[in-house]
C-alpha positions as CSV (number, residue, x, y, z in Angstrom):
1,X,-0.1,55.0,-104.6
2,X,-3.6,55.3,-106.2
3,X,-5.0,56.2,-102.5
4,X,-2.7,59.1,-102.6
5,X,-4.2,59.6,-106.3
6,X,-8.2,59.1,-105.0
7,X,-7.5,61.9,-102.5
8,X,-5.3,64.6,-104.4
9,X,-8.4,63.9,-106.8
10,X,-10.8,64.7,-104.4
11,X,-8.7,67.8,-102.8
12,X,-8.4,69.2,-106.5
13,X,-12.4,68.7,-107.3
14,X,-13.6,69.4,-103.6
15,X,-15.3,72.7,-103.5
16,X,-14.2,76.4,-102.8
17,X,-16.9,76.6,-100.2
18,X,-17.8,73.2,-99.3
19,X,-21.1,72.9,-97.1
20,X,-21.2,71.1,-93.9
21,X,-22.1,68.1,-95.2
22,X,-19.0,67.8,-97.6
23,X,-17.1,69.1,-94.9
24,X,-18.1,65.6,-92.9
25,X,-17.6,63.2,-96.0
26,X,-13.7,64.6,-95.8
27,X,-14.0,63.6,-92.3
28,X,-15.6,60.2,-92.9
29,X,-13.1,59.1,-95.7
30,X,-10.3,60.1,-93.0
31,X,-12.3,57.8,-90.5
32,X,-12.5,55.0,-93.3
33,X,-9.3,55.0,-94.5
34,X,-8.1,54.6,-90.3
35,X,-10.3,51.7,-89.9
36,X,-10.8,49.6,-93.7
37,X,-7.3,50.1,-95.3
38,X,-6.1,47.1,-96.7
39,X,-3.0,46.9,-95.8
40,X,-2.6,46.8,-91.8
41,X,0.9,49.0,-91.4
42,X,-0.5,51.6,-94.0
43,X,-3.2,51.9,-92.2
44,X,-1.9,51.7,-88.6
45,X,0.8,54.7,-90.1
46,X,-2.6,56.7,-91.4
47,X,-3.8,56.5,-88.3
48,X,-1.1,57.7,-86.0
49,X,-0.2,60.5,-88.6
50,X,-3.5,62.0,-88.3
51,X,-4.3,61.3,-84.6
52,X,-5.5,64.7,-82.9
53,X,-5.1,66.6,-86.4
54,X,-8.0,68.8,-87.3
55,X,-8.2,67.9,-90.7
56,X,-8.4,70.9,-92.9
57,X,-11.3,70.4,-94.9
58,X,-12.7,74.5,-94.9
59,X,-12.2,75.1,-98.8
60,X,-10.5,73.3,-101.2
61,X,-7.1,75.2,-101.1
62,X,-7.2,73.9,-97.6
63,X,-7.7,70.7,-98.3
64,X,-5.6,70.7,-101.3
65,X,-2.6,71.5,-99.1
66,X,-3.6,69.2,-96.1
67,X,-3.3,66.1,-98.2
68,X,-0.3,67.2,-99.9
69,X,1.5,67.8,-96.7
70,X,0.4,64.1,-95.4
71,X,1.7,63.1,-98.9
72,X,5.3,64.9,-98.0
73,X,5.5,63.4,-94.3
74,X,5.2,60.0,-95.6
75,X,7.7,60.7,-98.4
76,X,10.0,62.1,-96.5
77,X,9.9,58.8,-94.2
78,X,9.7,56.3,-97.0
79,X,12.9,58.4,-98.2
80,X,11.2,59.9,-101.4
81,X,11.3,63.1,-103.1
82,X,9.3,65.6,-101.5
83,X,6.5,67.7,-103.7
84,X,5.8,71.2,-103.7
């Protein structure tokens, strides 16, 4: 839960135009999250969810709706509500 609340954070503050090196720090907490995340089925599920994904990290409605979407697909399988 407060991963999902780190990165709707960071969607909501990342920046209308983001420069290319913002653009790679999405990237790179994608890439950390696949490979350090504490718990190993989280992290395994991160993984294959995003695998071959271009992550949409061009502005910050972009991103905004990118993470909410991954939030919704592992909602729906965990059996939650789903968020608009």
């Amino acid at each position: 839960r407060h991963t999902w609340a780190l990165m709707h954070s960071i969607a909501a503050s990342y920046p209308i135009t983001p420069n290319k090196s913002e653009k790679e720090a999405i990237n790179k907490l994608f890439d950390v999250i696949k490979t350090l995340y504490p718990c190993k089925i989280c992290r395994a599920h991160f993984a294959n969810m995003t695998e071959g994904i271009q992550i949409q990290n061009q502005d910050r409605k972009s991103l905004v709706e990118f993470i909410c979407d991954l939030h919704n697909k592992v909602n729906e399988r965990l059996g939650k509500n789903i968020i608009d």
